[in-house]
Phi, psi and omega in degrees: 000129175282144183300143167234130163240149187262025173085146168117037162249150161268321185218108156225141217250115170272096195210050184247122155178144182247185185197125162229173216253135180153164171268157154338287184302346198249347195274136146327146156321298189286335206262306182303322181312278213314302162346265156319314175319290230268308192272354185236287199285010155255306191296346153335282180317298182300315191327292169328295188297316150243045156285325192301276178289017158297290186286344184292315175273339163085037172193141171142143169252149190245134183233140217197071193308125161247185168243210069005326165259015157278339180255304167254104201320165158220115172347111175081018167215037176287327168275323181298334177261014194262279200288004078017298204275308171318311193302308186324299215277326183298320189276346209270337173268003184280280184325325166319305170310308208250351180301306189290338171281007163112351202254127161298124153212133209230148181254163200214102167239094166295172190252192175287109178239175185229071188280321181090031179294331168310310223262330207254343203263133152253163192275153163198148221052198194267099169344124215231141170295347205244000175258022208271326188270005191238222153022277145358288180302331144340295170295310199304316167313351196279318223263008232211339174295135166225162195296332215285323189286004191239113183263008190298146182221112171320334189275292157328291182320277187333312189279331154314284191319350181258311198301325192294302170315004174216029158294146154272004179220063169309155164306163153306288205227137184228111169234146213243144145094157207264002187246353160293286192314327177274344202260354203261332176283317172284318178236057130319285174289005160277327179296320197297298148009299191265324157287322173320312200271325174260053196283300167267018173275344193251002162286319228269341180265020173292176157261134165303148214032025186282350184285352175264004183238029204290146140298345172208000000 
């Protein structure tokens, strides 16, 4: 059942999401599920649930934590960056959507913070072998995590994430912390790279003369 409200938020913030650790192949059923609940399909829910007085009033911003692995993906952390990837492509048609009635939705793709995130995140299922140098290494690293490895600082975060959200024109994308901004930057330029080089394979699948009937 969606949550019903009688208006008067302004501002809402999606920043609810859990992760647990494993290759694609190796993660529970029940755990990857939860996953996609919390990190997509709760910030959905909520989306949803005020949009209603939002657009009635013609005023509100929608904040939509994602992370650094909504744009790059990692080896033993593929559903957290799978439903990452869902919020992304979900805010990126929200703001479209909602810009013109007067209404915001903005993406927060943090880095590593020192959150204690370390303490909540787990492996889940049985380790498979042949993943030990992928996947695998991944886990090992977890167990091994400390605040100190994370250079992200939670406060400093919060107050961008406040300036930004009572801006009257917020960004689009907001990404927080120096090892977002370098893993998010490589792979910008792994995209770019690879549509460049493959440009005239994606010309070459046209029907002839079909570019004057393009939809977008």
């Amino acid at each position: 059942m969606r949550p019903e409200w009688s208006g008067g938020i302004d501002v809402l913030v999606n920043n609810a999401g859990i992760d647990f650790v494993g290759a694609l192949e190796e993660q529970q059923e029940s755990d990857y599920r939860a996953v996609f609940e919390v990190n997509f399909f709760g910030a959905v829910t909520l989306t949803r649930a005020v949009l209603p007085a939002m657009r009635a009033r013609r005023r509100g911003t929608i904040v939509n934590i994602s992370s650094m692995d909504g744009l790059a993906s990692l080896p033993g952390n593929g559903f957290h960056s799978a439903s990452k990837f869902a919020l992304e492509g979900f805010t990126e048609a929200l703001w479209q959507e909602v810009e013109p009635l007067g209404l915001h939705a903005l993406l927060i793709e943090p880095g590593s913070f020192r959150t204690g995130i370390e303490t909540r995140t787990r492996a889940s299922g049985e380790p498979i072998g042949d993943y030990a140098v992928t996947a695998g290494a991944f886990r090992a690293i977890m167990h091994k995590v400390t605040p100190g490895m994370f250079p992200g600082d939670p406060a400093r975060a919060a107050a961008v994430i406040f300036e930004e959200a009572l801006s009257p024109a917020p960004r689009h994308r907001v990404i927080l912390g120096s090892d977002a901004q370098r893993r998010i930057g490589v792979k910008l330029d792994q995209l770019r790279e690879e549509y460049e080089a493959g440009k005239d394979v994606a010309l070459s699948t046209d029907f002839p003369g079909s570019g004057e009937y393009a939809m977008l």
